[in-house]
mmCIF file of the N, C-alpha and C atoms, coordinates in Angstrom:
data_MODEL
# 
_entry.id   MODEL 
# 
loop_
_atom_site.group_PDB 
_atom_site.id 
_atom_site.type_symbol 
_atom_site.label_atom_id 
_atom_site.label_alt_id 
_atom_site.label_comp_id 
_atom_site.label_asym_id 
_atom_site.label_entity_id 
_atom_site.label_seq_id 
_atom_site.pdbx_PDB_ins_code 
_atom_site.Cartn_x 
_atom_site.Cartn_y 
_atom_site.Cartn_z 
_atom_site.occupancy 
_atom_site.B_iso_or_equiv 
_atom_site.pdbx_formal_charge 
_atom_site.auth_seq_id 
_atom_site.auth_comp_id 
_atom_site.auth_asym_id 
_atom_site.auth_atom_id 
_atom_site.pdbx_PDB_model_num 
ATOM 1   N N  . UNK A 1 1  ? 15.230 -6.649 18.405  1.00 0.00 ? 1  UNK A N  1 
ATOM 2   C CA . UNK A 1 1  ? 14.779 -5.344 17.944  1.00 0.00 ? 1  UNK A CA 1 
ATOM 3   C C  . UNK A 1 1  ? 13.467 -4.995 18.631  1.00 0.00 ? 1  UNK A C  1 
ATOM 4   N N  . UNK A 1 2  ? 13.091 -3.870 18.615  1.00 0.00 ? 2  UNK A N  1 
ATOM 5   C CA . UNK A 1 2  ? 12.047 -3.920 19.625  1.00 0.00 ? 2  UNK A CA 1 
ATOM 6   C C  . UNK A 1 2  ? 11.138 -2.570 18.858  1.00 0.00 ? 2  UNK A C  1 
ATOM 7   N N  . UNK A 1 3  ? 10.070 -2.244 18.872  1.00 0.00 ? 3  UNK A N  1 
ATOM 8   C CA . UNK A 1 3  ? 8.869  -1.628 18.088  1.00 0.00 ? 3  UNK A CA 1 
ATOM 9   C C  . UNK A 1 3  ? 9.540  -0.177 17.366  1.00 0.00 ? 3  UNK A C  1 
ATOM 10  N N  . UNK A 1 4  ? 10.111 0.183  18.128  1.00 0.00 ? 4  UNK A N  1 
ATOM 11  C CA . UNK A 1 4  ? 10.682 1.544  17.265  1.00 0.00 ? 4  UNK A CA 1 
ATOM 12  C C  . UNK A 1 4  ? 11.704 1.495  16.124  1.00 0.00 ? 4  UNK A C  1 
ATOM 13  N N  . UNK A 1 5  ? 12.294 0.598  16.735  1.00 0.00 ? 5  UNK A N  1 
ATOM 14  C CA . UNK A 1 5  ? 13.323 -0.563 15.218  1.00 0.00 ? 5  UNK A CA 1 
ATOM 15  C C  . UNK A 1 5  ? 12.404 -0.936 14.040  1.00 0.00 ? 5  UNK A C  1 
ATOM 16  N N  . UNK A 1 6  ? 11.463 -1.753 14.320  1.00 0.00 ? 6  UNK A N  1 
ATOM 17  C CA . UNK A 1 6  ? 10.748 -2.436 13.433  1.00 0.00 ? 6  UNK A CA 1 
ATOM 18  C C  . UNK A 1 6  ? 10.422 -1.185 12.326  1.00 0.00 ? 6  UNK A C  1 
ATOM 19  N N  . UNK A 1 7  ? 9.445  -0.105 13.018  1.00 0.00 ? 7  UNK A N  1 
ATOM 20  C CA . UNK A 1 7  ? 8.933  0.879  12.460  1.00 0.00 ? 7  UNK A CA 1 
ATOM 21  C C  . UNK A 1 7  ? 9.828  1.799  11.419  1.00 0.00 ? 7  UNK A C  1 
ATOM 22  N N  . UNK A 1 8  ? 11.305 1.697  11.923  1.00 0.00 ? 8  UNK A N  1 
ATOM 23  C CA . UNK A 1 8  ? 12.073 2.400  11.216  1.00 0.00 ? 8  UNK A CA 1 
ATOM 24  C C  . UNK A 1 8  ? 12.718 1.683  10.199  1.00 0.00 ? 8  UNK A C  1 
ATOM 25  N N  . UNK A 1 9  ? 12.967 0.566  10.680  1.00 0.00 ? 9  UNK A N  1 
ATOM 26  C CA . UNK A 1 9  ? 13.295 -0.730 9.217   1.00 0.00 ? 9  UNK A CA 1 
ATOM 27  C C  . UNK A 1 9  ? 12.647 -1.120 8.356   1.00 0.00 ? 9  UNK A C  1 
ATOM 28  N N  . UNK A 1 10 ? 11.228 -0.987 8.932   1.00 0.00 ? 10 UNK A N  1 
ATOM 29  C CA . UNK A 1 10 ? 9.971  -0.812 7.763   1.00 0.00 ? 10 UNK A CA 1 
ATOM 30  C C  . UNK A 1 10 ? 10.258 -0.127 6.793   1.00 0.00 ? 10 UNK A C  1 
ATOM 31  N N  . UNK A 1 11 ? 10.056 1.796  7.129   1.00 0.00 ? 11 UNK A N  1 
ATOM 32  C CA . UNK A 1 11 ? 10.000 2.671  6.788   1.00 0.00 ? 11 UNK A CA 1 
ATOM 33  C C  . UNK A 1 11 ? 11.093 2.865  5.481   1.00 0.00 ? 11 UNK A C  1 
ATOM 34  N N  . UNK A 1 12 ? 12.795 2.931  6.040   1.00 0.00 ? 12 UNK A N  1 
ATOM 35  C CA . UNK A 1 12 ? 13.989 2.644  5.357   1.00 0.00 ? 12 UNK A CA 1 
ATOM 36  C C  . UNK A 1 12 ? 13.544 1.916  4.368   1.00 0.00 ? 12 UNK A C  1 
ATOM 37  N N  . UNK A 1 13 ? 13.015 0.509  4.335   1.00 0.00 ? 13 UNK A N  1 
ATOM 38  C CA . UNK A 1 13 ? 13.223 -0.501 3.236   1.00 0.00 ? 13 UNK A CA 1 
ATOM 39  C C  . UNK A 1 13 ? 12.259 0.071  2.165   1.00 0.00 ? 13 UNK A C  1 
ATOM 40  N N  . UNK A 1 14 ? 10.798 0.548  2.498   1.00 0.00 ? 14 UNK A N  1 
ATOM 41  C CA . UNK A 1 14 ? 10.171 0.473  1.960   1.00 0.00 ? 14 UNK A CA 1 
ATOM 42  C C  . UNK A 1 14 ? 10.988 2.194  0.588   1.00 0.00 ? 14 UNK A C  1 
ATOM 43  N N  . UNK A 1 15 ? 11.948 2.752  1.002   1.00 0.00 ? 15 UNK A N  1 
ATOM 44  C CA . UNK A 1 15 ? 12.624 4.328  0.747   1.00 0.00 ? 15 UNK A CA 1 
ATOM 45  C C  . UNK A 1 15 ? 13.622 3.490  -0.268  1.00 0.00 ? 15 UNK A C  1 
ATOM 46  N N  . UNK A 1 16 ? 14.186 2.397  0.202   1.00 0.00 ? 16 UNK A N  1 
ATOM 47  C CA . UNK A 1 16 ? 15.042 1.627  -0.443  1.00 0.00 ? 16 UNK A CA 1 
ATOM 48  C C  . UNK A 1 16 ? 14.656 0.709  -1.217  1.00 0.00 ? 16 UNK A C  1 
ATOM 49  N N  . UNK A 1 17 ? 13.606 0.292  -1.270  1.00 0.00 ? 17 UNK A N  1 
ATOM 50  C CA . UNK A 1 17 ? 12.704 -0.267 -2.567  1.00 0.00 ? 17 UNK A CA 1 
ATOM 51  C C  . UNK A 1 17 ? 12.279 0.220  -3.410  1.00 0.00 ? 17 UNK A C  1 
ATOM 52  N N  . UNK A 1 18 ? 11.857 1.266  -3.210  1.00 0.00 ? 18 UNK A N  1 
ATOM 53  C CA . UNK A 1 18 ? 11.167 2.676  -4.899  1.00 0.00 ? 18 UNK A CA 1 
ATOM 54  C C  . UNK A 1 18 ? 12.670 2.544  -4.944  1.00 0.00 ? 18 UNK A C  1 
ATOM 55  N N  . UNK A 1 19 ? 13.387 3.145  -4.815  1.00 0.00 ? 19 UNK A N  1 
ATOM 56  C CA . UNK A 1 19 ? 14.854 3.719  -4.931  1.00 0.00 ? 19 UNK A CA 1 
ATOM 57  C C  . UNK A 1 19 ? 15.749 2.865  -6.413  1.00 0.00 ? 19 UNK A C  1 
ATOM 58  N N  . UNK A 1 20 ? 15.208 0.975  -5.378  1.00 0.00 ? 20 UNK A N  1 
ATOM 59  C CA . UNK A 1 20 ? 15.905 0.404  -6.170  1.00 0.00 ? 20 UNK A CA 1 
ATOM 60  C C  . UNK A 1 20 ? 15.169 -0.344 -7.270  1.00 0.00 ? 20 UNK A C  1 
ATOM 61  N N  . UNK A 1 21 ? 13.786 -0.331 -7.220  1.00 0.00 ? 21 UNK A N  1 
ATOM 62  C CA . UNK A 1 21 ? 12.514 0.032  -8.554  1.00 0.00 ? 21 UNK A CA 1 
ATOM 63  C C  . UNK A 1 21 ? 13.021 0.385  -9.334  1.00 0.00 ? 21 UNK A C  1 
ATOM 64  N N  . UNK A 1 22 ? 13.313 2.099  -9.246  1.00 0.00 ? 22 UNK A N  1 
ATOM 65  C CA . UNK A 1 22 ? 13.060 3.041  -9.694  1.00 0.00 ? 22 UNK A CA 1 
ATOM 66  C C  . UNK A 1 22 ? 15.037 2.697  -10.649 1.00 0.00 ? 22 UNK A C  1 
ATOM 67  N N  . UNK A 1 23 ? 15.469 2.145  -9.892  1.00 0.00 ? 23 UNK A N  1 
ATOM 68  C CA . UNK A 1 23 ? 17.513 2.195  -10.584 1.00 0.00 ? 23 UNK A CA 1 
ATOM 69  C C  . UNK A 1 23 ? 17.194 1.322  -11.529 1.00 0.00 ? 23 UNK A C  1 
ATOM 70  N N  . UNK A 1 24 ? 15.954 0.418  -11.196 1.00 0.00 ? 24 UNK A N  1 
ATOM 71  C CA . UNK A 1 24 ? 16.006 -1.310 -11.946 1.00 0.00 ? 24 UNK A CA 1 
ATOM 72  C C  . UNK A 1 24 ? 15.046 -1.061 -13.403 1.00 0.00 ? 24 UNK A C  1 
ATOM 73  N N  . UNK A 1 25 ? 14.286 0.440  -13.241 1.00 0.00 ? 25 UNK A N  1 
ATOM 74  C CA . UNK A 1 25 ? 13.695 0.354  -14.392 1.00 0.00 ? 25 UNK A CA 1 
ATOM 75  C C  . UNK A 1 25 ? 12.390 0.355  -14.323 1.00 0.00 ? 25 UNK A C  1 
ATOM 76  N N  . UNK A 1 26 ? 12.254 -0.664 -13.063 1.00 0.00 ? 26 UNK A N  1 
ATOM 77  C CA . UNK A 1 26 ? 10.606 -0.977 -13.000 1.00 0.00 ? 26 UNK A CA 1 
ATOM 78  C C  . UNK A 1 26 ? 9.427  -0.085 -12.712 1.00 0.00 ? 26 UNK A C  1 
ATOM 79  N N  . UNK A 1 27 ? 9.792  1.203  -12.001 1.00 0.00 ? 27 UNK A N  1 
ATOM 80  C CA . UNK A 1 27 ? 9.368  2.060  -11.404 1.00 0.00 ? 27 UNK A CA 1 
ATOM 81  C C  . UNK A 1 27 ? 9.560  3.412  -11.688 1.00 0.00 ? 27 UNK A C  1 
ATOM 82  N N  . UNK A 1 28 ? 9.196  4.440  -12.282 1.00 0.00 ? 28 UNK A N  1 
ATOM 83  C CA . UNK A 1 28 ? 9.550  5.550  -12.497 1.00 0.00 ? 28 UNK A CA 1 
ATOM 84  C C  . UNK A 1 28 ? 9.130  6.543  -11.463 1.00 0.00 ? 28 UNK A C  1 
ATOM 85  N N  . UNK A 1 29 ? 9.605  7.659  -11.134 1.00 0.00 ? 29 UNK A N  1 
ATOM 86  C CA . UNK A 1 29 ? 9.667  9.022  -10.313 1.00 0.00 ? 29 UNK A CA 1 
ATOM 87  C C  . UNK A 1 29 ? 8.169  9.509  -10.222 1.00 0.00 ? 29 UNK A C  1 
ATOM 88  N N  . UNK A 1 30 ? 7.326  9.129  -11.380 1.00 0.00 ? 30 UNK A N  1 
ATOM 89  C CA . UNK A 1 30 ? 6.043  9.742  -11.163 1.00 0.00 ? 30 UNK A CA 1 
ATOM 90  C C  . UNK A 1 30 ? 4.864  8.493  -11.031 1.00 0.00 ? 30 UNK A C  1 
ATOM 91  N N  . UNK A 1 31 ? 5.694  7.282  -10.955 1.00 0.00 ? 31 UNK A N  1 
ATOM 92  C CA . UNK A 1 31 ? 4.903  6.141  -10.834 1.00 0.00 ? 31 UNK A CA 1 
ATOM 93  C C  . UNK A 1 31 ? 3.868  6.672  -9.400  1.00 0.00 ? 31 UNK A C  1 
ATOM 94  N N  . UNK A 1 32 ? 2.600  6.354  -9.043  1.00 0.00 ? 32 UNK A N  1 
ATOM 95  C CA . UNK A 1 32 ? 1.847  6.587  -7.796  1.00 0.00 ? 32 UNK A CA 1 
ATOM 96  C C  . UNK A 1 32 ? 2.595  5.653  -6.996  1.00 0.00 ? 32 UNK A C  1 
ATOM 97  N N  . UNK A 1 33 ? 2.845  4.277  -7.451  1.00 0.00 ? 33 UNK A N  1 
ATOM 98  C CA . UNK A 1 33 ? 3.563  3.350  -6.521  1.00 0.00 ? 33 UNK A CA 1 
ATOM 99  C C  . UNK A 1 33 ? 4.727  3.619  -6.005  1.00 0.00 ? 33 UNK A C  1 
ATOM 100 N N  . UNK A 1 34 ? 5.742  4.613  -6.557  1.00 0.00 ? 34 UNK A N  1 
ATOM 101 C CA . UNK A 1 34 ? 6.899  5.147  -5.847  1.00 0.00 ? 34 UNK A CA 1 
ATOM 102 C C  . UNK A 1 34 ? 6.898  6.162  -5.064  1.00 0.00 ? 34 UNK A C  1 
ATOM 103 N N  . UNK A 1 35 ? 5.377  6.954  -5.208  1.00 0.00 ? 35 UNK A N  1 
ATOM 104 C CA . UNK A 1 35 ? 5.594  8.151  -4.830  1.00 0.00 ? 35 UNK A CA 1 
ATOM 105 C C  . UNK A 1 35 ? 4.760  7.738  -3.061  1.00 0.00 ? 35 UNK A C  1 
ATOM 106 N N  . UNK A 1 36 ? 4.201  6.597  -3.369  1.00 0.00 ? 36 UNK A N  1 
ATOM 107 C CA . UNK A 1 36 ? 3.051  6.323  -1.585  1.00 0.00 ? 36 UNK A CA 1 
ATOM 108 C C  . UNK A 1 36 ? 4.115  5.157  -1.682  1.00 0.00 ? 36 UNK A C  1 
ATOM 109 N N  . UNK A 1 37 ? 5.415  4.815  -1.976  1.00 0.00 ? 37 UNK A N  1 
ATOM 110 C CA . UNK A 1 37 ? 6.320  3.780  -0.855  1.00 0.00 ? 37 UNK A CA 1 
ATOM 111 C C  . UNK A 1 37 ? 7.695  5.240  -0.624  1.00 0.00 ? 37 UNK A C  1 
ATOM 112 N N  . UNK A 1 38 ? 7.488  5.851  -1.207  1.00 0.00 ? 38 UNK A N  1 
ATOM 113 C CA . UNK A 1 38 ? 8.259  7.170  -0.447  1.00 0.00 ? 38 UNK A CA 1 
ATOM 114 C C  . UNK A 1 38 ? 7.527  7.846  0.594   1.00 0.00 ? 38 UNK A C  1 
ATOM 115 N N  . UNK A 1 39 ? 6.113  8.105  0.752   1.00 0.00 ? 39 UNK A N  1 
ATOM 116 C CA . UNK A 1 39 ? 5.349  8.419  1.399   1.00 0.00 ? 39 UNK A CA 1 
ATOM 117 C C  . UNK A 1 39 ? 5.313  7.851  2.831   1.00 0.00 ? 39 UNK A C  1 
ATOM 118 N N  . UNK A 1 40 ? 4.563  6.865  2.398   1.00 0.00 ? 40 UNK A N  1 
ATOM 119 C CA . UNK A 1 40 ? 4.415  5.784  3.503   1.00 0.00 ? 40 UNK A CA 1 
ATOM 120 C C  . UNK A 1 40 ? 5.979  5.411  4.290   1.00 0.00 ? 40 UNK A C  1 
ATOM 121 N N  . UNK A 1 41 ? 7.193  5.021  3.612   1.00 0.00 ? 41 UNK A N  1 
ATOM 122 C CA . UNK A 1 41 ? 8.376  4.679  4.225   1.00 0.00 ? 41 UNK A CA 1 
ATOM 123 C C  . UNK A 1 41 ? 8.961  6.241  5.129   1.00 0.00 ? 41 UNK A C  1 
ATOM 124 N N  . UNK A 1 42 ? 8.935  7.654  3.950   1.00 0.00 ? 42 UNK A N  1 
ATOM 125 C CA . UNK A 1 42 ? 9.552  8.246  4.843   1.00 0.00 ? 42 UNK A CA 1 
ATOM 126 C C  . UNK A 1 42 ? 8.706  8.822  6.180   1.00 0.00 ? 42 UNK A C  1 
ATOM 127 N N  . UNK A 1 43 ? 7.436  8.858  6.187   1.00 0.00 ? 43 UNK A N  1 
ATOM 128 C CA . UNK A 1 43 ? 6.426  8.781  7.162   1.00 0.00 ? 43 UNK A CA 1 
ATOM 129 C C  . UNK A 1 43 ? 7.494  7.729  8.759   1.00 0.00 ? 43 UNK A C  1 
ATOM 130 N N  . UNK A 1 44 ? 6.879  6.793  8.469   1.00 0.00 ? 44 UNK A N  1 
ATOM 131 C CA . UNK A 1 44 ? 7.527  5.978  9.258   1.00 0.00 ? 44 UNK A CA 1 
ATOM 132 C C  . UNK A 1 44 ? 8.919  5.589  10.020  1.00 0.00 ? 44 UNK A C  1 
ATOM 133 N N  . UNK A 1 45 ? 9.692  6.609  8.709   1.00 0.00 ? 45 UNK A N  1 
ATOM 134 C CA . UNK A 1 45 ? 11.437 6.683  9.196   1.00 0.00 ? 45 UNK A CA 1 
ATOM 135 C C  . UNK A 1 45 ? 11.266 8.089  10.693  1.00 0.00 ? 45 UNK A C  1 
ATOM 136 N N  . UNK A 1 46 ? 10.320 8.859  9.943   1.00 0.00 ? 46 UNK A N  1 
ATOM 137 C CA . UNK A 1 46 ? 9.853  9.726  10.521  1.00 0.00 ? 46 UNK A CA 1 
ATOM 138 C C  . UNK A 1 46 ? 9.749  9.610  11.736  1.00 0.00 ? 46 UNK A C  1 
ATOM 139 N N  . UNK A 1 47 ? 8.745  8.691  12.089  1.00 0.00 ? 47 UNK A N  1 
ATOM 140 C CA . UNK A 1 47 ? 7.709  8.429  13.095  1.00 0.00 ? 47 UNK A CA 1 
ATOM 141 C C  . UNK A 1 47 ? 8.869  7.889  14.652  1.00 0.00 ? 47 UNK A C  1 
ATOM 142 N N  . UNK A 1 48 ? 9.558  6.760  13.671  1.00 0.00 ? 48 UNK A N  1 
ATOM 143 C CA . UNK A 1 48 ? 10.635 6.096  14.556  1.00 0.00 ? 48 UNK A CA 1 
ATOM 144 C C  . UNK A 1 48 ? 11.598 7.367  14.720  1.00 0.00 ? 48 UNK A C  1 
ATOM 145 N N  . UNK A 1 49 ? 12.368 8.270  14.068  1.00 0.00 ? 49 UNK A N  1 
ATOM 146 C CA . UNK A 1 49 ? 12.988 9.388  14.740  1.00 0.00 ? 49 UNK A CA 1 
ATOM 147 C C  . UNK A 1 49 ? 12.821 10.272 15.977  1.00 0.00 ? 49 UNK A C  1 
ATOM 148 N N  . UNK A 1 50 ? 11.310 10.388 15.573  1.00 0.00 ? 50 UNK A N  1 
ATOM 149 C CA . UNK A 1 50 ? 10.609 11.137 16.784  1.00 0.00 ? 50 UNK A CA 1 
ATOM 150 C C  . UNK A 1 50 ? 10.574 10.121 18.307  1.00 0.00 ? 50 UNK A C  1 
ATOM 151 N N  . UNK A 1 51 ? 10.060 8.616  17.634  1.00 0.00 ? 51 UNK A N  1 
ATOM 152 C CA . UNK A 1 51 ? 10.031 7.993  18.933  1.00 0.00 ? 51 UNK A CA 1 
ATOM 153 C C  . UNK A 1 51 ? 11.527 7.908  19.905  1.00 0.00 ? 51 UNK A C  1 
ATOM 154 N N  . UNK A 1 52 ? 12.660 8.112  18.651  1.00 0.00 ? 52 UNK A N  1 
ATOM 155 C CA . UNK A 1 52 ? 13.734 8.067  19.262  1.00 0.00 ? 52 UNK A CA 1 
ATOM 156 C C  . UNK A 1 52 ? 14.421 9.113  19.550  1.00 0.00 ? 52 UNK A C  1 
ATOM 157 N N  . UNK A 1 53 ? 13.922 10.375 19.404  1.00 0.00 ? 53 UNK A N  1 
ATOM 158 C CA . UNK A 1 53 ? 14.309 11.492 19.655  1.00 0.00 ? 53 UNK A CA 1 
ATOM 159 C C  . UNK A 1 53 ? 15.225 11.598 19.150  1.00 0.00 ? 53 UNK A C  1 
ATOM 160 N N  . UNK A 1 54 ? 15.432 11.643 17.963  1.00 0.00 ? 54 UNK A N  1 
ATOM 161 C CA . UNK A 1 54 ? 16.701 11.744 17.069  1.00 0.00 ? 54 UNK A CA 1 
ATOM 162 C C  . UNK A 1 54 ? 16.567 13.237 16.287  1.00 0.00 ? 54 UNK A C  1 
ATOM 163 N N  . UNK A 1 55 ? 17.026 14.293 16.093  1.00 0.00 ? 55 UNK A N  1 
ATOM 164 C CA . UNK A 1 55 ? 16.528 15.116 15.644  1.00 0.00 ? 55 UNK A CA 1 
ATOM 165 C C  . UNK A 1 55 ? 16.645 15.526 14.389  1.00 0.00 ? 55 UNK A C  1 
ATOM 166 N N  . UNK A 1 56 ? 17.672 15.075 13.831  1.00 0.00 ? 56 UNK A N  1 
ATOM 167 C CA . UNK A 1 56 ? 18.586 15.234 12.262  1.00 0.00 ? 56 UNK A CA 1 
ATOM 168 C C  . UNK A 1 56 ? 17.807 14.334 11.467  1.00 0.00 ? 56 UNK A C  1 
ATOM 169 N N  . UNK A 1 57 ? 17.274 13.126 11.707  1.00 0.00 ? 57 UNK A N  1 
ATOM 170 C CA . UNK A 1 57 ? 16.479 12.162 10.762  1.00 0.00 ? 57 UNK A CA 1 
ATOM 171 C C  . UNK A 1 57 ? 15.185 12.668 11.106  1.00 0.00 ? 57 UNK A C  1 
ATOM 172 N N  . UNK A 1 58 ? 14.435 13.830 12.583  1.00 0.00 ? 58 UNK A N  1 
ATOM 173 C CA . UNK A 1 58 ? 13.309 13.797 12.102  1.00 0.00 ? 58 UNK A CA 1 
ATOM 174 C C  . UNK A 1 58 ? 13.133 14.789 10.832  1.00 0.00 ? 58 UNK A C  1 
ATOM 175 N N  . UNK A 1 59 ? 14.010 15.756 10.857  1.00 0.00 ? 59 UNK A N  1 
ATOM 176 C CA . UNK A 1 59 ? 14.197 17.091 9.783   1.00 0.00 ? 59 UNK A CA 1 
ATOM 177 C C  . UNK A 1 59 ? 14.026 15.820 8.495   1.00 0.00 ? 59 UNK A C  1 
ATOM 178 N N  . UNK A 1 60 ? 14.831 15.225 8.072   1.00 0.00 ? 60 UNK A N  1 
ATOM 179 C CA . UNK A 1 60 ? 15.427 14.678 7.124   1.00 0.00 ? 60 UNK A CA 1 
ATOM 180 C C  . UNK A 1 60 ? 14.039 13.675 6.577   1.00 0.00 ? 60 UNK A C  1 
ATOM 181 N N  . UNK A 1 61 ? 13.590 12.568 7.399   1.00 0.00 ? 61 UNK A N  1 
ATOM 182 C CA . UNK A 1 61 ? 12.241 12.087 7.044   1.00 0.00 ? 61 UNK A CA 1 
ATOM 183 C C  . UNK A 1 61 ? 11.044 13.137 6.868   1.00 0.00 ? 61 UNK A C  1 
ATOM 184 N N  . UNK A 1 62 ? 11.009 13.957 7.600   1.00 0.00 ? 62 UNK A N  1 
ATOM 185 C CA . UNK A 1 62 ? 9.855  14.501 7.367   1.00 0.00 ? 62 UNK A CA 1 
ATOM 186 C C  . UNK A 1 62 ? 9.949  15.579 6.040   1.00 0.00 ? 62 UNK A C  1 
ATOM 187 N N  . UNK A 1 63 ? 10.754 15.760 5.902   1.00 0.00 ? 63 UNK A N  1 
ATOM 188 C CA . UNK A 1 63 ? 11.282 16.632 4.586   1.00 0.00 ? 63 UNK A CA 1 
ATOM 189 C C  . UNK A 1 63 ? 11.042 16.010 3.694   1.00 0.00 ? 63 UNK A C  1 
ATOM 190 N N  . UNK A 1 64 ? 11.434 14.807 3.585   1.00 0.00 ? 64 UNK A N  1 
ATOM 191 C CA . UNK A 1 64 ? 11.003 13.149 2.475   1.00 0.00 ? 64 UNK A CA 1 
ATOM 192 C C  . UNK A 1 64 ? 9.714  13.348 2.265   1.00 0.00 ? 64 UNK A C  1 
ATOM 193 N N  . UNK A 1 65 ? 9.071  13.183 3.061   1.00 0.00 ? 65 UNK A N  1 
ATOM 194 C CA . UNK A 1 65 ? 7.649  12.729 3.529   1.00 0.00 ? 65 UNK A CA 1 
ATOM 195 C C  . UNK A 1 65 ? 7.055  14.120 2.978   1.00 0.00 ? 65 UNK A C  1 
ATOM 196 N N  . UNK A 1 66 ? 6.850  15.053 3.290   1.00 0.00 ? 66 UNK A N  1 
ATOM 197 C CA . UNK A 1 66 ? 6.253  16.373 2.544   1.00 0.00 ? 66 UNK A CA 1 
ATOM 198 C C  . UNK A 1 66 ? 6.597  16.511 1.260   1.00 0.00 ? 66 UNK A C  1 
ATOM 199 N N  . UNK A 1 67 ? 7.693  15.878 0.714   1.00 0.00 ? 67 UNK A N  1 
ATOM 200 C CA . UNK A 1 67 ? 8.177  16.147 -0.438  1.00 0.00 ? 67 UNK A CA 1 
ATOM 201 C C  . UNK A 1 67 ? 7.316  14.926 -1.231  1.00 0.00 ? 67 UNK A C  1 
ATOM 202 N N  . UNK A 1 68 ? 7.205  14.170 -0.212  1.00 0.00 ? 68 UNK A N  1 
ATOM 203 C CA . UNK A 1 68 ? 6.115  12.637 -1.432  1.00 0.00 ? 68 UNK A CA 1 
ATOM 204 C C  . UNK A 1 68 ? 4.806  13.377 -1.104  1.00 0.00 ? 68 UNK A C  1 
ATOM 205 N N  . UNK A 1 69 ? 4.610  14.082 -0.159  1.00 0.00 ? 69 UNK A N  1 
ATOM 206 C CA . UNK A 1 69 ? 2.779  14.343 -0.491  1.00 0.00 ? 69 UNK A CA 1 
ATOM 207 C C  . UNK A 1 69 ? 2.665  15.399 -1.249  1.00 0.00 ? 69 UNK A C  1 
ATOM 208 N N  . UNK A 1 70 ? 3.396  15.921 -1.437  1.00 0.00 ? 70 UNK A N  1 
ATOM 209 C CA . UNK A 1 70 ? 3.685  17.189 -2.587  1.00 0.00 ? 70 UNK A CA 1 
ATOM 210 C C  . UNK A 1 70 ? 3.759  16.183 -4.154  1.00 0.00 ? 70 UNK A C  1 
ATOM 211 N N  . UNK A 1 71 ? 4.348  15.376 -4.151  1.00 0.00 ? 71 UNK A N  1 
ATOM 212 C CA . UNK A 1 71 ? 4.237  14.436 -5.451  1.00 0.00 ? 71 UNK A CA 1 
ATOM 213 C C  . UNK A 1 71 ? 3.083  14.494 -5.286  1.00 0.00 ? 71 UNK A C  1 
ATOM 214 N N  . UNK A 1 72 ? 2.180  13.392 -4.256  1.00 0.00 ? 72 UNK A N  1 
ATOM 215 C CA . UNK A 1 72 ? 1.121  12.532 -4.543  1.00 0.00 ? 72 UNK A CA 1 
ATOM 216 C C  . UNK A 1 72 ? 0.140  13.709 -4.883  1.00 0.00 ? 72 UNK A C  1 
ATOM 217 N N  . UNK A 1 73 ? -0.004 14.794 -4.050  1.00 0.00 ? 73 UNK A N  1 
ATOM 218 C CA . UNK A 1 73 ? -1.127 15.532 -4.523  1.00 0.00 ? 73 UNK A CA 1 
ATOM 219 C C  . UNK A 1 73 ? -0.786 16.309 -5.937  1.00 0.00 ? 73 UNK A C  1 
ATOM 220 N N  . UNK A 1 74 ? 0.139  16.628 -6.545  1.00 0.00 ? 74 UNK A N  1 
ATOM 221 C CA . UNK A 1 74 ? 0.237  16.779 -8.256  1.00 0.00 ? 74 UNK A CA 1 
ATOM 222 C C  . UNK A 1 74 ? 0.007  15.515 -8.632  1.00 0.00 ? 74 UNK A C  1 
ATOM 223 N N  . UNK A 1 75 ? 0.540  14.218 -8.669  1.00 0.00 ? 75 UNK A N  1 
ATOM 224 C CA . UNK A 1 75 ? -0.124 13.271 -9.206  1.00 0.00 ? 75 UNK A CA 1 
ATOM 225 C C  . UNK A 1 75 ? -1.507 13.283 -9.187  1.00 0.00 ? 75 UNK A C  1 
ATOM 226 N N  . UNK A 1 76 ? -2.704 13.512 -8.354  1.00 0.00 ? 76 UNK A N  1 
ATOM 227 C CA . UNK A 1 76 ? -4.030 13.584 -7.770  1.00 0.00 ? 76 UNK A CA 1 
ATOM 228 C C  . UNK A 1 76 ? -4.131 14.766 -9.390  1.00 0.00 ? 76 UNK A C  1 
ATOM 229 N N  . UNK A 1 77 ? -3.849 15.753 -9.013  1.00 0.00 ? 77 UNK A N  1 
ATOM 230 C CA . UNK A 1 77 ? -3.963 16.934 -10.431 1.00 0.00 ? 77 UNK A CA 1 
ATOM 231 C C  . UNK A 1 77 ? -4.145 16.474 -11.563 1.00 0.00 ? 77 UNK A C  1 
ATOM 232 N N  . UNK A 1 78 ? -2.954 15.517 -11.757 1.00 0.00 ? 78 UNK A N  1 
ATOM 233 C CA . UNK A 1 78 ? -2.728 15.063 -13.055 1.00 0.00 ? 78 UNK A CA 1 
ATOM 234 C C  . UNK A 1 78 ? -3.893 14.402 -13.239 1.00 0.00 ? 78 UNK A C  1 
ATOM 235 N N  . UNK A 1 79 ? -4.354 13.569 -12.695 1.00 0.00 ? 79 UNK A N  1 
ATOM 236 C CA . UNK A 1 79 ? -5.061 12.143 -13.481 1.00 0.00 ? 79 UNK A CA 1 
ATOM 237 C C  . UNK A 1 79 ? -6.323 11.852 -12.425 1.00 0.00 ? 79 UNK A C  1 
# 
């Protein structure tokens, strides 16, 4: 695998960990911890799209990714 892999397998797992937090109970939708490993992961799914010129996952991550900083900054509101 080679750096743009890594970055995007990062990214994925970390989308697929709140995900499966969040199925398991441990984690809820407005947890800060789900909302910056949605952040941070779809960032990065992001990042690797672009490096790979993929154009459908960059729409798709970065849509993620605005949609968690849109959480995080109402979370910021809240508390």
């Amino acid at each position: 695998m080679n750096t743009i892999d890594w970055i995007g397998f990062v990214g994925v797992f970390q989308i697929l960990l709140a995900y499966l937090l969040n199925i398991a109970g441990k984690l809820k939708t407005d947890d800060l911890t789900f909302i910056v490993l949605n952040l941070i992961g779809a960032s990065m799914a992001c990042l690797a799209s672009i490096l790979m010129e993929y154009l459908p996952f960059i729409i798709l991550e970065g849509i993620w990714a605005i949609v968690s900083l849109i959480s995080l900054l109402k979370y910021k509101r809240k508390y």
